[in-house]
PAPATI-583920 format. One record per residue: residue number from 1; x, y, z of N, C-alpha, C in turn; residue in one letter. Coordinates in steps of 0.05 Angstrom, whole numbers, plus 32768, in hexadecimal, padded with zeros to 4 digits. Layout:
<rs>
[NUM, [X, Y, Z], [X, Y, Z], [X, Y, Z], "A"],
...
</rs>
This chain:
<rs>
[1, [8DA6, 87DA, 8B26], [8D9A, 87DB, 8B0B], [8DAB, 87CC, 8AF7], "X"],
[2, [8DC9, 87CF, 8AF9], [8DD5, 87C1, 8AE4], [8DCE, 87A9, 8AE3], "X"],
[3, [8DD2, 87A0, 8AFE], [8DCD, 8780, 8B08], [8DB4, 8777, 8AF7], "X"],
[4, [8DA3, 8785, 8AFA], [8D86, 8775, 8AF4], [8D88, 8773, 8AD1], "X"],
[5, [8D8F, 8780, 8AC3], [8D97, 878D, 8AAF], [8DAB, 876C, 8AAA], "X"],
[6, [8DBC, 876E, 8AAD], [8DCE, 8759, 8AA8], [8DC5, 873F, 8AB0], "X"],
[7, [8DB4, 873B, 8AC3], [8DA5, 8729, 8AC2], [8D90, 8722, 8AAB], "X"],
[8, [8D85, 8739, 8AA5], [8D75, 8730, 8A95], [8D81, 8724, 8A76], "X"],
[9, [8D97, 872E, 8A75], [8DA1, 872B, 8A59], [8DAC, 870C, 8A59], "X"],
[10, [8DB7, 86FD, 8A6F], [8DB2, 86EC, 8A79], [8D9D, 86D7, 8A74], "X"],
[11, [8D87, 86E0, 8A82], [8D6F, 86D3, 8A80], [8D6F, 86DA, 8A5F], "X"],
[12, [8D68, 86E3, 8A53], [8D67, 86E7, 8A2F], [8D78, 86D0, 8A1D], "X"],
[13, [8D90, 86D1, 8A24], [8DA3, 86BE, 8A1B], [8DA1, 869E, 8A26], "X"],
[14, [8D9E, 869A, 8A3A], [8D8D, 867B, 8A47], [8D71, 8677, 8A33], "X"],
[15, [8D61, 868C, 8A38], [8D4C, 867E, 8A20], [8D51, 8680, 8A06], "X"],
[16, [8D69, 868B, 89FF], [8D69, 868A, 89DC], [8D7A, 866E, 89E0], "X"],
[17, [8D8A, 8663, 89EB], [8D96, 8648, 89EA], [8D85, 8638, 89E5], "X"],
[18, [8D6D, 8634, 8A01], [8D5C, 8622, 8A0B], [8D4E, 8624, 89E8], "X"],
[19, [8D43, 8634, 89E2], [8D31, 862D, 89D0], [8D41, 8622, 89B7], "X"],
[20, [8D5F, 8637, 89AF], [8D74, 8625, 899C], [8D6A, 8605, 8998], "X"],
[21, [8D71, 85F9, 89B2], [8D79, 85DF, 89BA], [8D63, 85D2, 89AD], "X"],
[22, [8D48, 85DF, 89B7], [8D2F, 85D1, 89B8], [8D28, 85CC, 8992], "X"],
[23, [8D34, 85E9, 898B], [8D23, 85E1, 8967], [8D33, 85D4, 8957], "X"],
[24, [8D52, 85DA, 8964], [8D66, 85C4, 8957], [8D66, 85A7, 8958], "X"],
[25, [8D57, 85A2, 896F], [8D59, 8586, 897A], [8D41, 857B, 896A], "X"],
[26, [8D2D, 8588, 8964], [8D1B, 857C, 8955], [8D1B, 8582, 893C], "X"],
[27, [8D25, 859F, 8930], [8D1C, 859D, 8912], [8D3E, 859A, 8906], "X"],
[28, [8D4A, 858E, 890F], [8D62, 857E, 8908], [8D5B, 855E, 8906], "X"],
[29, [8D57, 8552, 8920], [8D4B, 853C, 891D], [8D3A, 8536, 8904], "X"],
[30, [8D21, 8541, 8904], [8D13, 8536, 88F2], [8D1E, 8530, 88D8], "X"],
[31, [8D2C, 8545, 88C6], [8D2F, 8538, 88AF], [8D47, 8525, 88AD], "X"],
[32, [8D5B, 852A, 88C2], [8D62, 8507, 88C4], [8D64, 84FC, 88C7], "X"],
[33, [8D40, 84F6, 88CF], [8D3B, 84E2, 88D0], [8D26, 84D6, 88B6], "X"],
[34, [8D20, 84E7, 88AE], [8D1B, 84E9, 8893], [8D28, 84E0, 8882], "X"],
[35, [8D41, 84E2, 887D], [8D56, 84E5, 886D], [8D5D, 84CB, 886D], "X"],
[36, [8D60, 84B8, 8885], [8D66, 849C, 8891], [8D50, 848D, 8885], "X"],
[37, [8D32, 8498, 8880], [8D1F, 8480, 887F], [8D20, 847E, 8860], "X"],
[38, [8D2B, 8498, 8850], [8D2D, 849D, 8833], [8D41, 8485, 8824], "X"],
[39, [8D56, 848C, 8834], [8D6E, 8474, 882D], [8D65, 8454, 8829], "X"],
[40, [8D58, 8458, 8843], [8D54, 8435, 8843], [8D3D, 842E, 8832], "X"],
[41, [8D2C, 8445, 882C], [8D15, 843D, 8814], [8D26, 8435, 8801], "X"],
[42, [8D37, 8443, 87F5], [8D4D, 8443, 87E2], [8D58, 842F, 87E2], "X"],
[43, [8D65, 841E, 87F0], [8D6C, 8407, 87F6], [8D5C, 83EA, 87ED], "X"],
[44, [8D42, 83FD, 87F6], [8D2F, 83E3, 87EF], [8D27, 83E2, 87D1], "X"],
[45, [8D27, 83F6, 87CA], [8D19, 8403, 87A8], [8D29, 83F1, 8797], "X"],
[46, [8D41, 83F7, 87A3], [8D60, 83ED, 8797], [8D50, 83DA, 8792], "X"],
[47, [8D54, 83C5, 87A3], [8D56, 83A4, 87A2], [8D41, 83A4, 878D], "X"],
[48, [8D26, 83A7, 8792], [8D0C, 83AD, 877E], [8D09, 83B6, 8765], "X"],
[49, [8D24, 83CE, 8766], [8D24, 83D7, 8743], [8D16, 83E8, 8743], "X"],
[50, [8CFF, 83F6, 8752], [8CF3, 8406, 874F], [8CFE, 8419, 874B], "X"],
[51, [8D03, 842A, 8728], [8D17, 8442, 8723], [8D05, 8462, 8736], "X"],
[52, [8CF1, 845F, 872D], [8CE0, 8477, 8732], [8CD9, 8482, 8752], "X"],
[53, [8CD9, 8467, 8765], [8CD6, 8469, 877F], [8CF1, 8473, 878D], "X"],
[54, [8D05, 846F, 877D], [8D23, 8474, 8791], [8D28, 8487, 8783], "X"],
[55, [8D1E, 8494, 8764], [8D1E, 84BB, 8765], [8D0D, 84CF, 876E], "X"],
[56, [8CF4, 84BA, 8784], [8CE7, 84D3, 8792], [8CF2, 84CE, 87AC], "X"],
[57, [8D00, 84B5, 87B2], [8D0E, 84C2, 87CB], [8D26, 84CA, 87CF], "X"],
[58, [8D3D, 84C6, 87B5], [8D54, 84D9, 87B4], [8D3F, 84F9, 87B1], "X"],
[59, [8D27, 8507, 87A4], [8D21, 851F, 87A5], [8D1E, 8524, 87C0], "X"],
[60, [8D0D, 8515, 87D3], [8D07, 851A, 87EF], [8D1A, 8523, 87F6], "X"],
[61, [8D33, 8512, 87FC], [8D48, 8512, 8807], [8D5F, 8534, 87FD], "X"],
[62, [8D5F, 8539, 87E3], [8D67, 8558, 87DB], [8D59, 8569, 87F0], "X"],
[63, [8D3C, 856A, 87EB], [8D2C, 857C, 87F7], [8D2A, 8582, 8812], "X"],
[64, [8D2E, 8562, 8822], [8D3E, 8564, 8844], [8D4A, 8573, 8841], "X"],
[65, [8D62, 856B, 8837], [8D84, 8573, 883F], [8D80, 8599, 8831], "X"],
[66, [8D77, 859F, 8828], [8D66, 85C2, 8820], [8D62, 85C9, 883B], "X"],
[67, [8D50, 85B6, 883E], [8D49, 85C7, 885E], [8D59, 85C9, 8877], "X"],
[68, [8D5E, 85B4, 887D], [8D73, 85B0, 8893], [8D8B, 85C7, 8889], "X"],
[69, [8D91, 85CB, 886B], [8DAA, 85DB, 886F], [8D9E, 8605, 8870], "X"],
[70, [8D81, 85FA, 886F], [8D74, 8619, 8875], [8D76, 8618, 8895], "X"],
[71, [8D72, 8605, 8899], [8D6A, 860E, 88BC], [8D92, 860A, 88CA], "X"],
[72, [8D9A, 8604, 88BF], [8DB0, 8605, 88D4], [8DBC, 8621, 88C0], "X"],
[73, [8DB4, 862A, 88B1], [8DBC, 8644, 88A6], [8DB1, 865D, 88AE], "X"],
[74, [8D9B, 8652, 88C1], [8D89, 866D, 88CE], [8D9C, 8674, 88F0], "X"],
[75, [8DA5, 865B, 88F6], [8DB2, 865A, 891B], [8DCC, 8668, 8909], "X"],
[76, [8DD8, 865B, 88F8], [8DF9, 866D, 88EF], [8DEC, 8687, 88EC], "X"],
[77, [8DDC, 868F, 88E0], [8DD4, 86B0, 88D9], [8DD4, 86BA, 88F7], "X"],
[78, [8DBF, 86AC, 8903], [8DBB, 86B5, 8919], [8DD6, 86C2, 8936], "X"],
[79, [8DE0, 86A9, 8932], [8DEF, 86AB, 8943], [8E0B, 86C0, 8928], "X"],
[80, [8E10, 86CE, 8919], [8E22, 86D6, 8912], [8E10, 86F6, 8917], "X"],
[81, [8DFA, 86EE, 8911], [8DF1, 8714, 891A], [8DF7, 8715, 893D], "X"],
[82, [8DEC, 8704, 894A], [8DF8, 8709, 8967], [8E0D, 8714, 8976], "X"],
[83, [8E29, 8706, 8968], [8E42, 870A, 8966], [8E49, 8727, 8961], "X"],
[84, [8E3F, 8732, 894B], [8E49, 8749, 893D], [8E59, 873F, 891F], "X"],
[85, [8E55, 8728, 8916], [8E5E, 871C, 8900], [8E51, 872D, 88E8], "X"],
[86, [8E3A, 872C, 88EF], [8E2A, 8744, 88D0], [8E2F, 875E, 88CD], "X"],
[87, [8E3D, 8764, 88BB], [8E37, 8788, 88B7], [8E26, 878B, 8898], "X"],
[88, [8E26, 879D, 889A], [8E18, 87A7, 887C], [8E2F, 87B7, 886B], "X"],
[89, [8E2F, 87AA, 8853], [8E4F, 87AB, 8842], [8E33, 87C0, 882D], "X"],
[90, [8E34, 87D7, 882E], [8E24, 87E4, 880D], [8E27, 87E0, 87F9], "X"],
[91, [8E18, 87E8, 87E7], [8E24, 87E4, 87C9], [8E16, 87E6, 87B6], "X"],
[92, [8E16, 87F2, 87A5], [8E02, 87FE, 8790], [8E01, 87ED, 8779], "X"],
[93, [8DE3, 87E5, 877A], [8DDE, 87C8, 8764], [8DC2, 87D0, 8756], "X"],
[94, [8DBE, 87C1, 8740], [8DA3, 87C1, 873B], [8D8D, 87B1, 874B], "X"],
[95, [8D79, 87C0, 8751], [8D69, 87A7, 875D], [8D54, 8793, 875A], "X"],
[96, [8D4E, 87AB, 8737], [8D3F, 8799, 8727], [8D46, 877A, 871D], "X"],
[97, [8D62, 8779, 871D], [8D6F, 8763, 8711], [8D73, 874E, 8733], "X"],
[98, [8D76, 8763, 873F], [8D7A, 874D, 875B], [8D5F, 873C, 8760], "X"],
[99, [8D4B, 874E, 8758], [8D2F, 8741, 8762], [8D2E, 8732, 874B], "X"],
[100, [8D32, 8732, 8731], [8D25, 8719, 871D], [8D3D, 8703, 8722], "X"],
[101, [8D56, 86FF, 8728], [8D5F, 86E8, 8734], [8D59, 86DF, 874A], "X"],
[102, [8D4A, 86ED, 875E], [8D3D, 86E6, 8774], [8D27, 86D3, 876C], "X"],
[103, [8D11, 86DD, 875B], [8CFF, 86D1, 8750], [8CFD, 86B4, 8744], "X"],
[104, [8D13, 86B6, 872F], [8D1D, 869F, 8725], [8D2A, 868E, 873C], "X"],
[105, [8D3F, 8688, 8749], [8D3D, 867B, 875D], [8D33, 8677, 8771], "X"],
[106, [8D17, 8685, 877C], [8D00, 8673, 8789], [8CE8, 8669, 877F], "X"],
[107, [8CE3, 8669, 8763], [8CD2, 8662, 8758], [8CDC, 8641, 8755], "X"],
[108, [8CF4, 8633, 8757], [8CF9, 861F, 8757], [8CEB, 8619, 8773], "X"],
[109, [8CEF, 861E, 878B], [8CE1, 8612, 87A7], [8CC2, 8615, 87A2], "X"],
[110, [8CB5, 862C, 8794], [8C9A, 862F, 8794], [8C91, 8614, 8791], "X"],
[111, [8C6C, 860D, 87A2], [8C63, 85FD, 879A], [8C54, 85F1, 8780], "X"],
[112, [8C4F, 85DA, 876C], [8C3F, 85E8, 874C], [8C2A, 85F6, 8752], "X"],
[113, [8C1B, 85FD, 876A], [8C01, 860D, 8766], [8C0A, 8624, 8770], "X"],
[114, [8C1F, 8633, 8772], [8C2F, 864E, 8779], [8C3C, 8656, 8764], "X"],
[115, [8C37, 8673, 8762], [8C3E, 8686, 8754], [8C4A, 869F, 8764], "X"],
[116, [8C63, 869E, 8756], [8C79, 86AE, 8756], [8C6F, 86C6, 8743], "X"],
[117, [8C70, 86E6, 874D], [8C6C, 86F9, 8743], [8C7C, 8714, 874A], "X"],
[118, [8C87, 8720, 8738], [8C98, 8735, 8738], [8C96, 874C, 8734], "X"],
[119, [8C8D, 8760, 873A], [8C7E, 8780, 8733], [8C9E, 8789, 873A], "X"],
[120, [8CA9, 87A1, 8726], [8CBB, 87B1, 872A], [8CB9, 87C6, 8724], "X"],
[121, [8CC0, 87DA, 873B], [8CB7, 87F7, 8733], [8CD1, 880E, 872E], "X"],
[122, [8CE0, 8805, 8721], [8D09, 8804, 8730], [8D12, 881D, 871A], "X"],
[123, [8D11, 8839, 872C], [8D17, 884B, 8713], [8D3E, 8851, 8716], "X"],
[124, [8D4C, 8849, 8730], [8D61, 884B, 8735], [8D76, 8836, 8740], "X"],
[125, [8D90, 8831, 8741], [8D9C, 8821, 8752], [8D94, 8822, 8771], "X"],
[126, [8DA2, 880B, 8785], [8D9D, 881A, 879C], [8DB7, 880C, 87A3], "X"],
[127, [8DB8, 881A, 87BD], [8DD0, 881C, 87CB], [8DCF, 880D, 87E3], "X"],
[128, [8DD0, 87F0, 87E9], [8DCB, 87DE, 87FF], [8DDD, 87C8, 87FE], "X"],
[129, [8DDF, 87BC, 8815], [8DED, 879C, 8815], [8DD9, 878A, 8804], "X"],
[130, [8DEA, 877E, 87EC], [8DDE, 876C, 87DA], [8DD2, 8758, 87E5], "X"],
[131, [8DE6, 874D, 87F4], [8DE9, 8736, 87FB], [8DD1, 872A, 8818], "X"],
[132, [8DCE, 8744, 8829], [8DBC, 8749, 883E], [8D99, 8743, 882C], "X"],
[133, [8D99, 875E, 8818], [8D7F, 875C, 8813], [8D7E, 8742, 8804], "X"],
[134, [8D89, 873C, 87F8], [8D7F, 8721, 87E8], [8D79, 870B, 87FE], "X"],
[135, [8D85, 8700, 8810], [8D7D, 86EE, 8820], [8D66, 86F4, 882E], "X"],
[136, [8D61, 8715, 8837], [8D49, 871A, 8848], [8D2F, 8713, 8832], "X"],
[137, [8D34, 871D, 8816], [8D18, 871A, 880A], [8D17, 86FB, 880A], "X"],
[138, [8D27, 86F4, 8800], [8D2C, 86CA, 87FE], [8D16, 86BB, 8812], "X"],
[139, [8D21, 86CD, 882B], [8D15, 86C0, 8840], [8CFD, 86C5, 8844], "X"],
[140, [8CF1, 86DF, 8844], [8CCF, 86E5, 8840], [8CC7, 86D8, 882C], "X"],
[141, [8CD7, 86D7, 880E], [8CBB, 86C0, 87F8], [8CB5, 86B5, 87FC], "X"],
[142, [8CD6, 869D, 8816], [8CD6, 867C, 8818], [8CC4, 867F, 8826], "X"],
[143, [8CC0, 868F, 8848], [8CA8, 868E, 8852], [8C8B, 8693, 8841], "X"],
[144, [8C88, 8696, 8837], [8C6F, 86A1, 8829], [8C6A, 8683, 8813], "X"],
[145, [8C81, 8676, 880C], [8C7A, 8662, 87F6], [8C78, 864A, 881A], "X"],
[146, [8C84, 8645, 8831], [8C81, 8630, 8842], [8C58, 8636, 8845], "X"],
[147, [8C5D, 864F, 8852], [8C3E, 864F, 885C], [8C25, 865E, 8850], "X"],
[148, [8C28, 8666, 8837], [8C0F, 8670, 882E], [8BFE, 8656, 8821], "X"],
[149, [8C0B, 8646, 8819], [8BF6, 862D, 880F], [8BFB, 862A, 87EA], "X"],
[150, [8BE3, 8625, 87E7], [8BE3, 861C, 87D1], [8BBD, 8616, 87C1], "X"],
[151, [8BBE, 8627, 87AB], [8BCB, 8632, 879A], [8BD3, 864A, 87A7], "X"],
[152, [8BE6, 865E, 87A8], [8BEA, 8682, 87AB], [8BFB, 8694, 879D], "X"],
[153, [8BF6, 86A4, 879A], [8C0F, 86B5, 8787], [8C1D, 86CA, 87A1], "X"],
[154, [8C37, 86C0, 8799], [8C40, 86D4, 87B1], [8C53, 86E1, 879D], "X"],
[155, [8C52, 8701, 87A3], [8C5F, 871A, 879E], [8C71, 8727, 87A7], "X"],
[156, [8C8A, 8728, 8793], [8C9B, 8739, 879B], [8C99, 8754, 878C], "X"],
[157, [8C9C, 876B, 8798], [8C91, 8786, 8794], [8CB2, 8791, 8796], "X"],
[158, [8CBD, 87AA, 8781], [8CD3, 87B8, 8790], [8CC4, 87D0, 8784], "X"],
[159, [8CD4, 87E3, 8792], [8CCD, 87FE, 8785], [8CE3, 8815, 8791], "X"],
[160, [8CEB, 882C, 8783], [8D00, 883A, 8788], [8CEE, 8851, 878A], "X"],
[161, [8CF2, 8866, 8797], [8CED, 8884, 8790], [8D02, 8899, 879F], "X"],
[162, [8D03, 88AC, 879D], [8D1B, 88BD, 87A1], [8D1F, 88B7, 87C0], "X"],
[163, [8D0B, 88BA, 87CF], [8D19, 88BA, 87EB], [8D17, 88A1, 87F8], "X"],
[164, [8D0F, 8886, 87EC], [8D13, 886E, 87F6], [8D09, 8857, 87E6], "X"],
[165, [8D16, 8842, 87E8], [8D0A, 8829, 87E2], [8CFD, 880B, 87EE], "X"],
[166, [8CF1, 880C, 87E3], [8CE0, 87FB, 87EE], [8CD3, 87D4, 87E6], "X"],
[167, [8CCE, 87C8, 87F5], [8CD4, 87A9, 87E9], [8CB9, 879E, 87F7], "X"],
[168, [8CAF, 8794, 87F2], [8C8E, 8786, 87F6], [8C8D, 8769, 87F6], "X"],
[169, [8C90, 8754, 8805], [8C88, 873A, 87FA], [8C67, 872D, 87FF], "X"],
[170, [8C5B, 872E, 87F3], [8C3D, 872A, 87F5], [8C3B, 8702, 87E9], "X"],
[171, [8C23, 8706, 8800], [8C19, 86E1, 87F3], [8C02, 86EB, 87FC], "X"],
[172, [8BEC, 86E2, 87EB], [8BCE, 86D5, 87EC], [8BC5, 86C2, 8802], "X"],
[173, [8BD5, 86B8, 880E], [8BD0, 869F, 8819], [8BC4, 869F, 8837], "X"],
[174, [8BC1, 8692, 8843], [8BAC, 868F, 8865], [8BB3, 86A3, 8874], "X"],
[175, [8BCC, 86AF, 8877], [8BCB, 86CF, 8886], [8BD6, 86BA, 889D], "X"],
[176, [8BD0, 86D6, 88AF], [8BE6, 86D0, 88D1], [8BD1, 86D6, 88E1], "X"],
[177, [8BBC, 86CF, 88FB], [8BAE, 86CE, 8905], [8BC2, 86E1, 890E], "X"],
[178, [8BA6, 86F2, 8921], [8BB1, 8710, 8936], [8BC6, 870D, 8948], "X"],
[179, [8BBC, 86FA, 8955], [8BC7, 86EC, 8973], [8BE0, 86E6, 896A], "X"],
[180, [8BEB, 86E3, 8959], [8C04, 86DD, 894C], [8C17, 86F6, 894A], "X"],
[181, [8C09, 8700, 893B], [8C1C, 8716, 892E], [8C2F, 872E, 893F], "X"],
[182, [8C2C, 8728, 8954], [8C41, 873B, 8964], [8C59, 8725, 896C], "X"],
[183, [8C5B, 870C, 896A], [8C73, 86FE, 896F], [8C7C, 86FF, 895A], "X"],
[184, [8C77, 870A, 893F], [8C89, 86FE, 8924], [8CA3, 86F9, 8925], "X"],
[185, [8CA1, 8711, 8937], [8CC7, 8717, 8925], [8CD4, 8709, 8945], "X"],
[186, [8CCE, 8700, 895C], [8CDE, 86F7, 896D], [8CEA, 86DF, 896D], "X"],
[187, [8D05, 86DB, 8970], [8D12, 86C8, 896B], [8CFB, 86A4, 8971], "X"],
[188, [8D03, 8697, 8961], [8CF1, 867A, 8969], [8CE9, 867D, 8964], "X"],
[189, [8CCB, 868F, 8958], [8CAE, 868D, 895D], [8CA1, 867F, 8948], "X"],
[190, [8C8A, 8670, 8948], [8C89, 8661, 8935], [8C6B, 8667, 893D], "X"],
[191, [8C5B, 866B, 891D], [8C45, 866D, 891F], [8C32, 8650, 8928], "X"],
[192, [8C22, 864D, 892C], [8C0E, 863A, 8933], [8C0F, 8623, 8924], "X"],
[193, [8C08, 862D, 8909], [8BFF, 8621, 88F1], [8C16, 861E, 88DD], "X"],
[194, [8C28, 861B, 88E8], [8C41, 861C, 88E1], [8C40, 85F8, 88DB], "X"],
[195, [8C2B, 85E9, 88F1], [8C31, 85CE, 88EB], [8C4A, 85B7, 88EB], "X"],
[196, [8C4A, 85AB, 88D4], [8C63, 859B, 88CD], [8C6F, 85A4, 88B8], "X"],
[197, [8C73, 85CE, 88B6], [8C7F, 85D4, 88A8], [8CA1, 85D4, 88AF], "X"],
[198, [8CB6, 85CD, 88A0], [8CD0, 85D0, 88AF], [8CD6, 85F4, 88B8], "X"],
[199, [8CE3, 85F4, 88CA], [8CF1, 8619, 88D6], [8CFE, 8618, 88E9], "X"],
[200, [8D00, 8628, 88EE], [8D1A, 8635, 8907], [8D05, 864A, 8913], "X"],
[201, [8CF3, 865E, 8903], [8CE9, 866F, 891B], [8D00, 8686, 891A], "X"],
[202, [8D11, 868A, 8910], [8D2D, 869A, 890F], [8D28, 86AE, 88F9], "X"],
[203, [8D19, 86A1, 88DE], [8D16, 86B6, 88C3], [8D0F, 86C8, 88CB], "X"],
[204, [8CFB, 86D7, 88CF], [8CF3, 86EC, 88D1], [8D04, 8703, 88E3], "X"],
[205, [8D0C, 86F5, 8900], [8D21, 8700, 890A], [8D3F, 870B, 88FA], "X"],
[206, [8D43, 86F8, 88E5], [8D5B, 86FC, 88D5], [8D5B, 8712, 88CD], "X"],
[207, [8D40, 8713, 88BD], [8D39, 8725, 88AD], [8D33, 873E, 88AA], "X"],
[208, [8D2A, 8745, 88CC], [8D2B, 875B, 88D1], [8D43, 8768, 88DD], "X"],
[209, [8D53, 8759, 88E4], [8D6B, 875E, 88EF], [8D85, 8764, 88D4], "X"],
[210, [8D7D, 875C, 88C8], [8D8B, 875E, 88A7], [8D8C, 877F, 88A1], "X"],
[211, [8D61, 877C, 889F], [8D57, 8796, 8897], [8D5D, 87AB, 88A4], "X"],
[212, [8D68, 87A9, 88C4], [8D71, 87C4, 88DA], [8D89, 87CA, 88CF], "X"],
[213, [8DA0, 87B3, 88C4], [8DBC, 87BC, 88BB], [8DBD, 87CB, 88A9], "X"],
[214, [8DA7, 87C8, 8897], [8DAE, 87DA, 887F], [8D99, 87F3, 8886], "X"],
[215, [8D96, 87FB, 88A0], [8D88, 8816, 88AC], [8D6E, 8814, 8899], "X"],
[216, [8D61, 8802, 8899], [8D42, 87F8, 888E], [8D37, 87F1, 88A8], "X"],
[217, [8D19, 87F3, 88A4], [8CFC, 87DE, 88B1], [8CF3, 87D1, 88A4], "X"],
[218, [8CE0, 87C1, 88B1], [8CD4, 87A8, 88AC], [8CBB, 87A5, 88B1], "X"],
[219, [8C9E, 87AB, 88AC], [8C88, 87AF, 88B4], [8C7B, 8791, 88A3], "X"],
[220, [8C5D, 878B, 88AC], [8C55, 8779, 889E], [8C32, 877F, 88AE], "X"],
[221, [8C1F, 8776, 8894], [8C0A, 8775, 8895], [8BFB, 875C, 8890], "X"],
[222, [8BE5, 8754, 88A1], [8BE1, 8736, 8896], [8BBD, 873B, 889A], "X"],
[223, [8BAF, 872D, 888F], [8B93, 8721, 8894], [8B92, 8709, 8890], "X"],
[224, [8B8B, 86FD, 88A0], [8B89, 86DF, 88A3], [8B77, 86D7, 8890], "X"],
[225, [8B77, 86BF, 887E], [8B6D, 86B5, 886E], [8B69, 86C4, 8852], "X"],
[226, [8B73, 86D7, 8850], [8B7D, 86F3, 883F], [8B93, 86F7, 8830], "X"],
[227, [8BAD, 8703, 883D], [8BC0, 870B, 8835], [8BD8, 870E, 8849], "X"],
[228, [8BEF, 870D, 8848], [8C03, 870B, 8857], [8C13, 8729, 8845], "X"],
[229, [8C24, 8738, 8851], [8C35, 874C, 884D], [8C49, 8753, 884F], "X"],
[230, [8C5F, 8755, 884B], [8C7B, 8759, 8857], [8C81, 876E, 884E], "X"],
[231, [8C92, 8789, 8858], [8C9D, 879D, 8845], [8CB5, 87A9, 8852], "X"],
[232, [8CCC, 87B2, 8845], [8CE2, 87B6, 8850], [8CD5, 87D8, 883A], "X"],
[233, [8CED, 87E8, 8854], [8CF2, 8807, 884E], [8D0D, 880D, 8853], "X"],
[234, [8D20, 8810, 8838], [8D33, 8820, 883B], [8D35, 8839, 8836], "X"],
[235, [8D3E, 8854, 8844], [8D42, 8872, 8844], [8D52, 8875, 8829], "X"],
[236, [8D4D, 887D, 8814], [8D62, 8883, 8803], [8D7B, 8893, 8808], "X"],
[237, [8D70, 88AB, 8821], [8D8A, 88BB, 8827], [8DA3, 88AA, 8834], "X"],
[238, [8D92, 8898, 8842], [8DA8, 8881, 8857], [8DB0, 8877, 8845], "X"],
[239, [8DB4, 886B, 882E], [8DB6, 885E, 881C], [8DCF, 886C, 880F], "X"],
[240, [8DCC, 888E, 880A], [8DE0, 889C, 87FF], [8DEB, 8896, 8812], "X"],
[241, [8DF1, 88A8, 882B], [8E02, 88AB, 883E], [8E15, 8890, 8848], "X"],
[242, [8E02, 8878, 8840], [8E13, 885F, 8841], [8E29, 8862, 8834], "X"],
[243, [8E22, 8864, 881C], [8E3B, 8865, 8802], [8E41, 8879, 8800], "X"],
[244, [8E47, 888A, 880D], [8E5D, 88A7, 8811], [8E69, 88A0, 8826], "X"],
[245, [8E69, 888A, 8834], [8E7B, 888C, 8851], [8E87, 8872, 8842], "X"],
[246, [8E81, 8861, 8832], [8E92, 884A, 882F], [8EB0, 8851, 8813], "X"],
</rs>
């Protein structure tokens, strides 16, 4: 039994490489190769003078190098939760103020026909890794501003009550077909319609793995062509008991 057992963990670790290899090799590639065709437009604009053509492809080129440094920031996350590199550091913050700087810096990535929206229901501090939840919500808006479309308003929701708190990221946008929605959260997985959107397939995994450290879940609701859902649950008592042991 051990044997098979250790095999399997084995077999687990071979396909998390194999697939590594596979999304690195391509969604590394692409932007630069992107990045290469940007330059030499640039080069040419140069000679031409065209001021306006070589500031939409110095913008291209920002907006690559964004991504490329998201996706090789999803394998470092990844591989540092593997390790045992992540713990959950507590700490008692506001979270009304965490979520309106959240707001404000992704409303810069939103697209102009997306709307950024903030409902706060925040009657107390809470007691969590700052640093954890902010990247986990980051990463549900970004998903929600890559694939809900355009126009959509996507929502960030918090809310406190005595025995837990709670975080909601909602978009309007095309939803997650059925057949989908039980791979979400497995490493790689990349929806269908995902297209020639850039990813890793890793977010959502991050993110629930974030949400387990700070003794939270992660549930989500979707209707296709409808609404997409995300919602984290933290225990308020876990929350005390965090910050009485630290």
């Amino acid at each position: 039994m051990k044997i098979d057992t250790e095999n399997k963990v084995d077999m687990n670790s071979i396909e998390l490489k194999r697939n590594f290899v596979s999304v690195a090799s391509h969604e590394i590639r692409t932007p630069l190769s992107s990045i290469l065709l940007s330059v030499s437009l640039i080069e040419k604009y140069t000679q031409q003078q065209q001021t306006e053509l070589i500031f939409k492809q110095t913008r291209k080129i920002k907006n690559t190098i964004t991504n490329l440094k998201s996706i090789l920031e999803d394998f470092l996350s990844l591989e540092k939760l593997d390790t045992g590199q992540v713990t959950a550091a507590f700490e008692t913050f506001d979270l009304a103020e965490l979520s309106n700087e959240i707001i404000e810096e992704m409303q810069e990535m939103a697209l102009p026909d997306q709307k950024l929206r903030l409902i706060c229901d925040v009657e107390r501090s809470v007691n969590l890794d700052r640093n954890l939840l902010k990247n986990a919500i980051i990463n549900l808006i970004s998903n929600a501003i890559k694939y809900a479309g355009a126009p959509a308003i996507i929502e960030l929701k918090v809310s406190t009550c005595p025995d837990k708190t709670v975080i909601r990221v909602t978009d309007n946008g095309i939803g997650i077909q059925e057949a989908e929605q039980a791979n979400l959260f497995r490493p790689f997985y990349r929806i269908h319609s995902s297209g020639t959107i850039p990813g890793t397939g890793l977010g959502l995994t991050i993110v629930q793995r974030y949400t387990g450290l700070m003794k939270g879940t992660i549930t989500f609701e979707s209707k296709p062509g409808q609404k997409t859902s995300f919602k984290m649950v933290f225990p308020a008592q876990l929350q005390a008991a965090a910050k009485g042991a630290g």
